[in-house]
C-alpha positions, 0 to 999 in steps of 0.5 A: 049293130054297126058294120066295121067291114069297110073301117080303115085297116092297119094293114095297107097296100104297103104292106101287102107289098112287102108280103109280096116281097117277102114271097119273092126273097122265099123267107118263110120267117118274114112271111109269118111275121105278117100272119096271125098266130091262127091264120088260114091259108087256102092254097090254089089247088087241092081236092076241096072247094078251097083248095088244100087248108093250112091252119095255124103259123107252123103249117102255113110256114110248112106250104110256103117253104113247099112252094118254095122247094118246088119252084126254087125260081118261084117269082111273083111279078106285076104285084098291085095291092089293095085294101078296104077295110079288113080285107084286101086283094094282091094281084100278081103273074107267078113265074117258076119252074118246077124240080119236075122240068116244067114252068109256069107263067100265070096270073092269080090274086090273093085275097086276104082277111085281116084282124088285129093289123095281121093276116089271118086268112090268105086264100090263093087263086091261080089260073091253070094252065098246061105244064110247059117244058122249062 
C-alpha cells in the first residue's frame, strides 16, 4: 500500500486564496463552488470537541451566511495559504463587529482536507478573546 498523502493536489495556494476571497465578498454561492457535495465544516466555537459540525453544501452554506448575518463587516485579512498534498492551511487575522455592538480582531487558521480537487472538510481555529466595545 502506497501512501498519497503528500501527492500534489488540485487544490493550491491560489485557490485557497480565492476561497478566502470568496469569505471577504460574503458569497455564500462561490463559497460552495469550492466544497464537495459532502463537505464538513467544523466551526471555531461550539459544545463539542470540534466545535459545532456542519455536514453537507446546504448546512455549511446555512453557517457562513450565519456569520456573515452576525458580523456584516466580517473581514478575513493578512491570508497566507498552504498546500501538501491533500491538505492544507489558511492562516488570517479576522475582523468584525457583531449586530450585538462588540468586535473582534483575531488571529485563526483553517485547516482544510481535500478530495477530487474540492474542499470536503474545512475545520476553523479562532483564538478567543474578550468582547470589545465597537
Amino acid at each position: 500500500m502506497t501512501d498519497t498523502s503528500l501527492a500534489p493536489s488540485q487544490v493550491t495556494a491560489e485557490t485557497l486564496a480565492a476561497f478566502s476571497d470568496a469569505f471577504n465578498r460574503h458569497d455564500a454561492n462561490a463559497l460552495m463552488g469550492f466544497m464537495t457535495e459532502d463537505c464538513v465544516f467544523d466551526a471555531a466555537a461550539g459544545p463539542d470537541v470540534h466545535g459545532i459540525r456542519f455536514v453537507g453544501r446546504d448546512a455549511v452554506r446555512v453557517a457562513f451566511e450565519a456569520v456573515f448575518a452576525s458580523f456584516p463587516d466580517a473581514h478575513w485579512g493578512q491570508g497566507r495559504h498552504y498546500v501538501i498534498g491533500e491538505r492544507g492551511v489558511s492562516e488570517w487575522v479576522f475582523t468584525g463587529t457583531h449586530t450585538q455592538g462588540w468586535r473582534i480582531e483575531a488571529e485563526g487558521c483553517d485547516l482544510f482536507e481535500f478530495r477530487d480537487g474540492l474542499i470536503a472538510r474545512k475545520r476553523a481555529f479562532r483564538k478567543e478573546r474578550p468582547k470589545q466595545p465597537a
